[in-house]
C-alpha angles and dihedrals in degrees: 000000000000137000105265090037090055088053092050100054091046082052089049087041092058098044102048080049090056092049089044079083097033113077095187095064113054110194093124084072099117079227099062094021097058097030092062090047080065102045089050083046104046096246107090097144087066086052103065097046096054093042089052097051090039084049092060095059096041088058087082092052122094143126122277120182107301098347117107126213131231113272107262090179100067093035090061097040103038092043095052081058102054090043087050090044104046091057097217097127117215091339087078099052084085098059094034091060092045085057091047096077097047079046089052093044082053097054096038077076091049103054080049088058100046092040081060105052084048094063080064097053086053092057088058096041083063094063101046087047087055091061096037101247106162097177089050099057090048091054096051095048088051087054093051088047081053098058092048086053094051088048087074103019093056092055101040088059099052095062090044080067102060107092113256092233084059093052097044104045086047087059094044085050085069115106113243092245089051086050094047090039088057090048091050091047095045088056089045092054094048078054089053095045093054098045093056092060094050088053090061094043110037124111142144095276097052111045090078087055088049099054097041087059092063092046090064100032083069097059100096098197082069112097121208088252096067092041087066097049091046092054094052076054100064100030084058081054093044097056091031089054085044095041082049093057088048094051091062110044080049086055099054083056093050091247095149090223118165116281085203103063090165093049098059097042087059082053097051085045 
C-alpha cells in the first residue's frame, strides 16, 4: 500500500472504532467497514464481498447482560487488510473470513481492556460534573471516543507494516487442504451466523415467510432488485395479518382499533 492509502485506512480504522460504541452510526458494520478498507484501497469490490459474507455471521452476534460479543469492528477491518494485502482476489475471501472469528475474539479482549480503563474516565467525569466543568466532561468523553478509535487504528496499522510479500508468502504457504478447510469453515460460520438469527427470531408466524424466501431466491429470472420488493411485500402482509389479530382481540374488548390494518401501515409508509 501506499502512503496515503495506509493513512486512510488508519483513518477508516478510527473511525469504524469509534462507531464500535456508537449505535447510531453504523460504520463497524463488516459491510460498511470492509467495504470502505476497499474503497481507500482501490478494491472495493473485494470489499464488499468480503464485508457481505462477514455481515451474515455478525448478525448472531450482540450483547446480553454482561456478556460481551465478539468485535465486529476489528474482524472486519483487520481481516479486509489481510485479504487486500495478500493479493489472492476473491480466492482469499475464504481464508480471510475464517481468520475473522480468531480477529474478533481478539478484539473482543481489546474492547475489555479499553471499557476498563473508561470506568475510569467516568469517575472523572463525575468530578468535573461536581464542579460544574463542562469543558472538562467533553474532553474527557473525547478522550474515552479516542480510545475506542485506537482499539481498532493501532492495530490496523501494525499489520499495514508487515511487508505484503510477508503476508502473502505466509498465505501461499497454506496446504491446499488447510486453505480449502478455512474456506469450508468460513462458509460453516456464515451458516451459523445466520442461524442464530433465525433462532431469535423464529416463530410460528414467521417460518412460512422463511421458506418462501428460499423458494424465490431460486428463480433465476428474479433480480435482487424484485426480491426485494417482493420482501417489503411480505413483510407489509406480515405486520398488517399480525396488526389484524391484534385488531380483533382489541374489538371483543371495545378498543375501537382500525378494521383496516393495511391500510394504516401504507399510510404510515
Amino acid at each position: 500500500m501506499s502512503t496515503i492509502q495506509i493513512i486512510l485506512v488508519v483513518i477508516v480504522a478510527f473511525i469504524v472504532g469509534c462507531s464500535s460504541v456508537n449505535d447510531q452510526i453504523e460504520t463497524y458494520q463488516p459491510v460498511v467497514a470492509c467495504s470502505l478498507i476497499g474503497l481507500v484501497t482501490g478494491q472495493l469490490e473485494l470489499g464488499v464481498m468480503l464485508g457481505g459474507s462477514l455481515q451474515l455471521i455478525t448478525m448472531g452476534w450482540a450483547n446480553v447482560g454482561a456478556a460481551m460479543a465478539p468485535d465486529a469492528a476489528l474482524a472486519g477491518v483487520a481481516s479486509a487488510i489481510i485479504l487486500i494485502e495478500g493479493n489472492q482476489g476473491a480466492q482469499g475471501i475464504g481464508p480471510a473470513i475464517a481468520l475473522a472469528v480468531p480477529l474478533a475474539v481478539a478484539g473482543l479482549g481489546l474492547t475489555m481492556i479499553v471499557r476498563t480503563a473508561t470506568v475510569f474516565i467516568a469517575h472523572i467525569m463525575d468530578k468535573r460534573a461536581e464542579k460544574t466543568d463542562i469543558n472538562g466532561i467533553q474532553a474527557w468523553h473525547f478522550i474515552g471516543m479516542t480510545l475506542q478509535g485506537l482499539r481498532v487504528a493501532i492495530p490496523a496499522l501494525l499489520l499495514m507494516l508487515i511487508p505484503v510479500s510477508l503476508v502473502r508468502q505466509g498465505l501461499e504457504a497454506m496446504p491446499e487442504w488447510l486453505t480449502a478447510g478455512m474456506t469450508i469453515g468460513g462458509g460453516m460460520v456464515v451458516a451459523v451466523g445466520y442461524a442464530m438469527v433465525i433462532n431469535m427470531m423464529s416463530s410460528r408466524e414467521v417460518w412460512p415467510f422463511f421458506f418462501l424466501g428460499f423458494a424465490l431466491a431460486a428463480i433465476k429470472q428474479l433480480t435482487l432488485i424484485s426480491l426485494g420488493i417482493i420482501g417489503v411485500c411480505l413483510a407489509i402482509l406480515f405486520l398488517a395479518l399480525e396488526g389484524s389479530g391484534g385488531s380483533s382481540n382489541g374489538s371483543s374488548n371495545g378498543s375501537g382499533d382500525s378494521d383496516d390494518p393495511l391500510g394504516d401501515i401504507l399510510e404510515d409508509i
